[in-house]
N, C-alpha and C positions, 0 to 999 in steps of 0.2 A: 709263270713267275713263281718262281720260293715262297711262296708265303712266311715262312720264317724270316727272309731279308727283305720281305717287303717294305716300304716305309711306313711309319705310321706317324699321329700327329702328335705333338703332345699335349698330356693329361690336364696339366694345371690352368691350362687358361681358362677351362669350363667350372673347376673349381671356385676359381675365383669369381669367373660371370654370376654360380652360383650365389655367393655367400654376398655379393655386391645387391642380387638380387633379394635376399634374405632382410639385408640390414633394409634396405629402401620399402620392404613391405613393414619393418618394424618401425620405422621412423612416420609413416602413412597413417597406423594405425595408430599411434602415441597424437598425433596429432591432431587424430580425427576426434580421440576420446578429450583432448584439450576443447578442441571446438563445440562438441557436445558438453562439457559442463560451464564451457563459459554464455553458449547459448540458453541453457537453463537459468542461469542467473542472471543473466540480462530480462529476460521474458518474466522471473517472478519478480527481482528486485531492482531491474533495470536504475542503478545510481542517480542519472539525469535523464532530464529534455536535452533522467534516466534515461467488518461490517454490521445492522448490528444495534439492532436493540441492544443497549447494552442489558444481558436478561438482568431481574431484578435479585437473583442468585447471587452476581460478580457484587451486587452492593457492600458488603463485607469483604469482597477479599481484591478491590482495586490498590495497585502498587501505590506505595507510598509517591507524592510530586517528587522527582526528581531533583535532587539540589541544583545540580549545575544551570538547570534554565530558571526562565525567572514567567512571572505572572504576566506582564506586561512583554510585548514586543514590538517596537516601531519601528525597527532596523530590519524587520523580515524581509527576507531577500527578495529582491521583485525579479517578476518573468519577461521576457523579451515577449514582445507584443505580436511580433512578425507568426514567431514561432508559436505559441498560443493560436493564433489564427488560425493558422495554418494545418495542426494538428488537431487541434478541437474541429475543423469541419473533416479531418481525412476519420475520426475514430467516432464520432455521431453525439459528443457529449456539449452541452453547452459552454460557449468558452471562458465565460465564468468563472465555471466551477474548476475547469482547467485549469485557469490561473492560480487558483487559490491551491490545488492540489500541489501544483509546479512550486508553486514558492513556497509550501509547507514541505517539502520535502526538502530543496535548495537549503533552507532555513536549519533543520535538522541537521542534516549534513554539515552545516555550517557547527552547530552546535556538539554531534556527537558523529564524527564521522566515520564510527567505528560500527554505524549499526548499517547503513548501507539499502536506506528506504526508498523506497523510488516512488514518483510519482503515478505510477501505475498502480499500486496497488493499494493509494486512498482513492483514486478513480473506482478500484475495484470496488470498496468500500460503498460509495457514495454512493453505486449504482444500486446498489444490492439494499442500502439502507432506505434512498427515499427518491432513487432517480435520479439524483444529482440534484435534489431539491423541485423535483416537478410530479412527485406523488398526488396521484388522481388527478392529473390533470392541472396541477397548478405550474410556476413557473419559476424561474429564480432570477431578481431584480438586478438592477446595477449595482447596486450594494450589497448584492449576496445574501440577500434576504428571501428563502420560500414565499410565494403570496398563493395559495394564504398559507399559512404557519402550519406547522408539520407538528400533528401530536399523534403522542403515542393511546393508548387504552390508558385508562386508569390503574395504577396500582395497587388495587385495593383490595388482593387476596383470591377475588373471585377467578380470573383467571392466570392469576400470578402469582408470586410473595407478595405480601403488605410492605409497602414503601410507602409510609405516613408522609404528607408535605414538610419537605426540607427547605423551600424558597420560596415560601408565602406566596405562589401563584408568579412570581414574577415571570419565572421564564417558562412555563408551561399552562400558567392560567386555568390550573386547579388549584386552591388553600387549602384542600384537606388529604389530597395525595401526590404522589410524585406522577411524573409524565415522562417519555422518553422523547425529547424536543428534536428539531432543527434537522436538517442534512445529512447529518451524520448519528441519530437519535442518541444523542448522551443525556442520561438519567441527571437529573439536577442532583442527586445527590453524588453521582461522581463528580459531576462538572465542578462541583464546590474547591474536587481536590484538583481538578486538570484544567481547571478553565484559564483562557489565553488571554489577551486583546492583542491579536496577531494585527488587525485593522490599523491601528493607531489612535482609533476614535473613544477613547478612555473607558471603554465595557468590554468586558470579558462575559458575551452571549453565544448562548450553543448556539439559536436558532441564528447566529450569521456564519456565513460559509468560509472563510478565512481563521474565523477564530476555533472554528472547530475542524478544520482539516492541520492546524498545527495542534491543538489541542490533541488530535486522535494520532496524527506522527510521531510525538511525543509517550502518549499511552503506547502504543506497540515498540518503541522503541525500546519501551523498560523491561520489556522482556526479554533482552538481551539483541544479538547481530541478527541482522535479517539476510547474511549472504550467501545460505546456505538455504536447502531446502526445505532441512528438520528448523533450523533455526527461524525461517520464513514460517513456517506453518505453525510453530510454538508463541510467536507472537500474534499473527490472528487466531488463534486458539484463545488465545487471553482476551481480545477484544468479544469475542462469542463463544462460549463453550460447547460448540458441535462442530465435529466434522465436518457436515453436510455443508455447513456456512463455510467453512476454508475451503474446501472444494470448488463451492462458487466463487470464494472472491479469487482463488488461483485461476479458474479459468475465464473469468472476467477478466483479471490485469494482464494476463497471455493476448487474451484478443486483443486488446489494448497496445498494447506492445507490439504486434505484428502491426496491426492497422496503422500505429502509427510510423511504422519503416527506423 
C-alpha cells in the first residue's frame, strides 16, 4: 500500500477528547477545594445543630458589652429536645450542658448573625474549662448548676496578678479576692461587664451554665466573625491569651463536630 494514500484518521477529535478532559480535571479540582474549606468551617464553626480561665491579665483589657444585646434574655432560643438527646450521647458530653451550648449559640446568631458561632466550639470551651461543669469529679444539675461549685485559685498575686474582690464573695465565695467561677470560669470581674440571665430566672450568675454559655458566645463574638479560621482563632485568643489553649479548643470542637455527624 502507498503509504502516502493511505487513509488516515482525523486529528481533531482527540483534540477535543483532550481539552474536554482538561476542563473536567479543572472543574474536580475547583470543587474539591470548595469542599475542603467549607468542610473546615463547618468542623470549627459549624453555624447550627451547627476556654479558659479567663487569665487575670484579660482583666483590663475585656471588650466593652456590646450595645446591641441586652443583660437579661428570656427569649433565648431554645433546643429541640430530640436532637440534644441524641447528640449529647453520640459526642460523650452531658446533655445539659448541650442544651445550653445549642441555644447560646441559636441565640447569638439570632442576635449577630454575622459572626457565625457554632455550638461546638462553646462545647470546646466548657470541656477544656471545667468538663462541662463536672471538674473533679462533680456533676452538673438540672438547673445547670456545677455541684459542687467550680472555683478557681485565689487571685491574690501569689500565683497570678492581684484581682482584689469585685463582688463581695457573692459568686465566688471569696470577699477579699476575685475567683474564676462556674463552667465556663469567668472572673467576676469580667462577669460584671458580660453577665447574662440567659435562664429567665431574674440572675445573671456565672456559676449557671446557660447564663454563662451565652455570656461567653457573646464575649467571642466581639471579636469580630468567627467564619474563617484566622477569624475563629482571634476570637478564642481573646477568650485565653495562648496558643496552646486555641489549639485545644479547635481540636476539641472538630471532634465534636465529627462525633456528632
Amino acid at each position: 500500500m502507498d503509504l502516502d494514500h493511505a487513509p488516515r484518521r482525523p486529528f481533531w477529535p482527540w483534540v477535543l477528547a483532550l481539552l474536554v478532559a482538561l476542563v473536567a480535571v479543572g472543574v474536580l479540582f475547583t470543587q474539591a477545594q470548595a469542599m475542603a474549606r467549607d468542610a473546615e468551617r463547618g468542623s470549627v464553626g459549624a453555624p447550627w445543630p451547627a476556654p479558659a480561665t479567663l487569665s487575670s491579665s484579660e482583666a483590663d483589657a475585656v471588650p466593652a458589652f456590646p450595645a446591641q444585646t441586652e443583660r437579661r434574655a428570656p427569649t433565648a432560643v431554645a433546643v429541640d429536645a430530640q436532637w440534644s438527646i441524641t447528640v449529647a450521647g453520640r459526642i460523650g458530653i452531658p446533655e445539659r450542658a448541650l442544651r445550653a451550648y445549642a441555644s447560646a449559640a441559636l441565640t447569638v446568631q439570632r442576635e449577630q448573625p454575622s459572626c457565625g458561632l457554632g455550638w461546638n466550639t462553646l462545647a470546646g470551651l466548657g470541656a477544656i474549662e471545667s468538663g462541662h461543669g463536672t471538674h473533679s469529679g462533680g456533676t452538673l444539675d438540672a438547673e445547670g448548676y456545677p455541684d459542687p461549685p467550680i472555683r478557681g485559685i485565689a487571685l491574690d498575686g501569689s500565683q497570678s496578678a492581684a484581682i482584689p474582690d469585685t463582688d463581695g464573695g457573692r459568686f465566688d465565695g471569696d470577699a477579699a479576692w476575685d475567683r474564676a467561677v462556674g463552667p465556663l470560669q469567668f472572673i467576676p470581674a469580667t462577669w460584671e461587664r458580660w453577665g447574662v440571665d440567659a435562664n429567665g430566672d431574674g440572675i445573671a450568675d456565672p456559676n449557671q451554665i446557660d447564663d454563662a454559655a451565652l455570656a461567653a458566645g457573646r464575649y467571642l463574638c466581639a471579636a469580630g466573625e468567627m467564619t474563617s479560621p484566622a477569624g475563629w482563632r482571634r476570637a478564642v485568643f481573646s477568650y485565653n491569651h495562648l496558643d496552646s489553649y486555641v489549639d485545644d479548643v479547635a481540636a476539641t470542637a472538630n471532634a465534636y463536630a465529627r462525633l456528632a455527624g
